[in-house]
C-alpha positions as CSV (number, residue, x, y, z in Angstrom):
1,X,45.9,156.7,43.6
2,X,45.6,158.8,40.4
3,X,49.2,158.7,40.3
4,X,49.1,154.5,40.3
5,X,46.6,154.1,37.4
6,X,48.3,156.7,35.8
7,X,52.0,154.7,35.4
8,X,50.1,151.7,35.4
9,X,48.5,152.7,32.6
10,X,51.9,154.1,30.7
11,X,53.0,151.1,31.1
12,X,50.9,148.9,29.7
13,X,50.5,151.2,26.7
14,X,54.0,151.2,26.3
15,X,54.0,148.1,24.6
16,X,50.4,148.7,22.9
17,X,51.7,151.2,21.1
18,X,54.7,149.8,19.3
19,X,51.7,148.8,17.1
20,X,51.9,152.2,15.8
21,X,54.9,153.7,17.1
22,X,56.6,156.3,14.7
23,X,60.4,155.4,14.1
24,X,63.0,157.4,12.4
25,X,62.3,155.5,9.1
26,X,62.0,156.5,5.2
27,X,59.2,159.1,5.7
28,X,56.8,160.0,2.5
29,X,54.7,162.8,2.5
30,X,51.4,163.9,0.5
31,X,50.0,167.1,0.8
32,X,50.1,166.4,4.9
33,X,48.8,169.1,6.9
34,X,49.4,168.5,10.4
35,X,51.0,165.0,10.0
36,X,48.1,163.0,8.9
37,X,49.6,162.6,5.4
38,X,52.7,161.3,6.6
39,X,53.4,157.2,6.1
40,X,56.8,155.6,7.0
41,X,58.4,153.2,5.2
42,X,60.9,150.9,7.0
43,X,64.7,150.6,5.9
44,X,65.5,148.6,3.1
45,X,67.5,146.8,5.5
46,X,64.7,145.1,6.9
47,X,64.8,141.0,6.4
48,X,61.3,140.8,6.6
49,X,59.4,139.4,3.6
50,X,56.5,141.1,4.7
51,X,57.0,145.2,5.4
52,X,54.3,147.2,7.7
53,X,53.7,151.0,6.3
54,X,51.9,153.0,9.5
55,X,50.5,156.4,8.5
56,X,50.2,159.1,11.2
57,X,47.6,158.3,14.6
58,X,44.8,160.4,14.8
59,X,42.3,161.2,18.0
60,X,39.0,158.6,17.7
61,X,38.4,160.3,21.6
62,X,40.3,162.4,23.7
63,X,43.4,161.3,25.6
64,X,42.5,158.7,28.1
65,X,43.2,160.1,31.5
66,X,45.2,162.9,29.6
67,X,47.8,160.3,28.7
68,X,49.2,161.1,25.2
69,X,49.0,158.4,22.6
70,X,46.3,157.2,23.9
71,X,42.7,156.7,21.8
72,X,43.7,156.5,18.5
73,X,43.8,155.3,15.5
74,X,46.2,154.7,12.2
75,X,45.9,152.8,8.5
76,X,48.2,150.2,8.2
77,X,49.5,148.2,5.4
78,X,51.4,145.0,5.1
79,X,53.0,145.0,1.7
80,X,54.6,141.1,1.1
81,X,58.1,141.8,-0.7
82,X,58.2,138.5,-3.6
83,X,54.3,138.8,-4.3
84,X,53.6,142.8,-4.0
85,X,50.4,141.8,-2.8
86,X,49.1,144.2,-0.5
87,X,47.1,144.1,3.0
88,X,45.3,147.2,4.8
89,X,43.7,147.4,8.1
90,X,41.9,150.5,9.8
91,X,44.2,150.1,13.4
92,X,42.2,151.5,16.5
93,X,43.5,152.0,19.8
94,X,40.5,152.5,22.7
95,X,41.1,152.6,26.1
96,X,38.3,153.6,28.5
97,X,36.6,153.3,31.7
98,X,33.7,151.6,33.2
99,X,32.0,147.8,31.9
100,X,34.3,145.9,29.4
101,X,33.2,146.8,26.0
102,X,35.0,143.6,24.1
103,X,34.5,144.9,20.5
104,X,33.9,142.5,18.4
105,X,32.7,143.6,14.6
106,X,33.4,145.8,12.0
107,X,31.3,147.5,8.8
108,X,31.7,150.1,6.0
109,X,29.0,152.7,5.6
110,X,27.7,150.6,2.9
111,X,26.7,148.4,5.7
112,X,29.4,145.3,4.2
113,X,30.9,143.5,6.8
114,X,34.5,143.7,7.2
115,X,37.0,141.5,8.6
116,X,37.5,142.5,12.1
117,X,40.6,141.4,14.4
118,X,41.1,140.9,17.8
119,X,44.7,142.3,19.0
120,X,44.7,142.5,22.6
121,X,42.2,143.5,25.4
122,X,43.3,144.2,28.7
123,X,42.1,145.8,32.4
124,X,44.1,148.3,33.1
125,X,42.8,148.5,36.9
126,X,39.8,147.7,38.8
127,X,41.3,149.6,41.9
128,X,38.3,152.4,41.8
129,X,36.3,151.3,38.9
130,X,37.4,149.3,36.2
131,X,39.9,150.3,33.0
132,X,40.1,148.8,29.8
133,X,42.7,148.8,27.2
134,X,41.8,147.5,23.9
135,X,43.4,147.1,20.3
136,X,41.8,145.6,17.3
137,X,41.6,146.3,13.7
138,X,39.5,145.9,10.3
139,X,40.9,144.5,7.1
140,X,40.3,147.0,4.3
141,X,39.2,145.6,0.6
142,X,41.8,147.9,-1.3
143,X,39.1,148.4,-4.2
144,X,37.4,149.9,-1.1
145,X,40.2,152.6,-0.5
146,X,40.5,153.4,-3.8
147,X,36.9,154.0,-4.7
148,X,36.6,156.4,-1.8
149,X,39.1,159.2,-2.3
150,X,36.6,161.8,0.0
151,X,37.2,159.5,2.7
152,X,35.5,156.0,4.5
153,X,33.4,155.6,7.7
154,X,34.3,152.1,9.2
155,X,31.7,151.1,12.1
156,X,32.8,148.9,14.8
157,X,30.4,147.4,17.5
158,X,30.9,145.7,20.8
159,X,29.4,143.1,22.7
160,X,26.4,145.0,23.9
161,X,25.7,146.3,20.4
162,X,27.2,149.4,21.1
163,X,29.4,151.6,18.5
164,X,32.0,153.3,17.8
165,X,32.5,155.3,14.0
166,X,35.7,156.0,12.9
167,X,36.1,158.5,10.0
168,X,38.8,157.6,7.4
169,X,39.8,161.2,5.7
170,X,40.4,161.9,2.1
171,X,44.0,162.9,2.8
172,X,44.4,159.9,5.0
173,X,43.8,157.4,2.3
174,X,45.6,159.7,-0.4
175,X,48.9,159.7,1.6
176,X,48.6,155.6,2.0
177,X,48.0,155.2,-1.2
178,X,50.3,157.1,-2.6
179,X,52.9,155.9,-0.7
180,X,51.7,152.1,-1.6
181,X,52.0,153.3,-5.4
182,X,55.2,154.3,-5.1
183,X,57.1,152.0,-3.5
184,X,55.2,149.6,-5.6
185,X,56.6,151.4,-8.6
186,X,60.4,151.2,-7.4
187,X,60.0,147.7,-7.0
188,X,58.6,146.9,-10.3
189,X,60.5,145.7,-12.8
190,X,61.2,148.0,-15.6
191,X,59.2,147.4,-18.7
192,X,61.0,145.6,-21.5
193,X,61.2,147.5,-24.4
194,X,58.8,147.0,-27.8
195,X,60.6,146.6,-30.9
């Protein structure tokens, strides 16, 4: 049985995880120590207007049912490639067992509510007890990033009022923003010169 949930499980993560999913794409690191500085930058090959950069996933919990990549969570940014305007989300992963939690809402520490989005919700099993897969993110003001360099607590709550705090690091938003700034300042156009 443990077997079952467990490739059921892998399986529908499988395609939860491309949300996050590391590929072997323009890497740019800043001052990472043990990966969580690390953002990826797709090729320029990408016909996209829009491009996603995904920093490094970190724990939130510990591995559902000992299944890697599972319960975690990642910045992402959507940079839009004619405007340079620029998107961030705090990405969370949560799969768990027991009632449906359906989160729902998101806040900074300040207590300022924060856009929250829905990405998927699913039950993994309900063969001995239930199992929930859930994926949902919350739009991050960049003013916000930027102002707290030592790092940002984003709350989340669920449908019975429960919550879940996930803790932003310093070197987290350093390496995101950095990474922003700099492919921001390869796409500018150079300065025309004073005379």
């Amino acid at each position: 049985m443990k077997r079952y949930l467990h490739s059921t499980f892998a399986a529908l993560l499988g395609l939860a995880l491309a949300n996050c999913a590391q590929s072997p794409q323009q890497q740019v690191s800043v001052g990472a120590t043990k990966g969580v500085g690390t953002v990826n930058w797709p090729s320029e090959d990408t016909p996209s207007r829009f491009v996603g950069l995904i920093s490094m996933k970190a724990q939130h919990a510990p591995p559902f049912l000992g299944v890697p990549e599972t319960n975690f969570y990642c910045l992402r940014s959507f940079v839009d490639r004619q405007t340079g305007e620029t998107r961030h989300q705090l990405y969370v992963s949560d799969s768990y067992s027991g009632a449906e939690r359906r989160w729902s809402a998101a806040r900074d520490e300040t207590g300022h509510a924060l856009r929250f989005v829905e990405i998927s919700r699913n039950q993994i099993t309900c063969d001995v007890g239930c199992s929930y897969a859930e994926e949902f993110a919350a739009d991050i003001p960049e003013n916000e990033l930027r102002a707290n360099p030592q790092g940002l607590k984003v709350t989340f709550t669920d449908s019975s009022g429960a919550e879940k705090t996930i803790i932003i690091s310093g070197s987290q938003i350093a390496a995101q923003l950095a990474a922003i700034d700099g492919r921001q300042s390869l796409t500018s156009p150079p300065a025309s010169p004073h005379q």
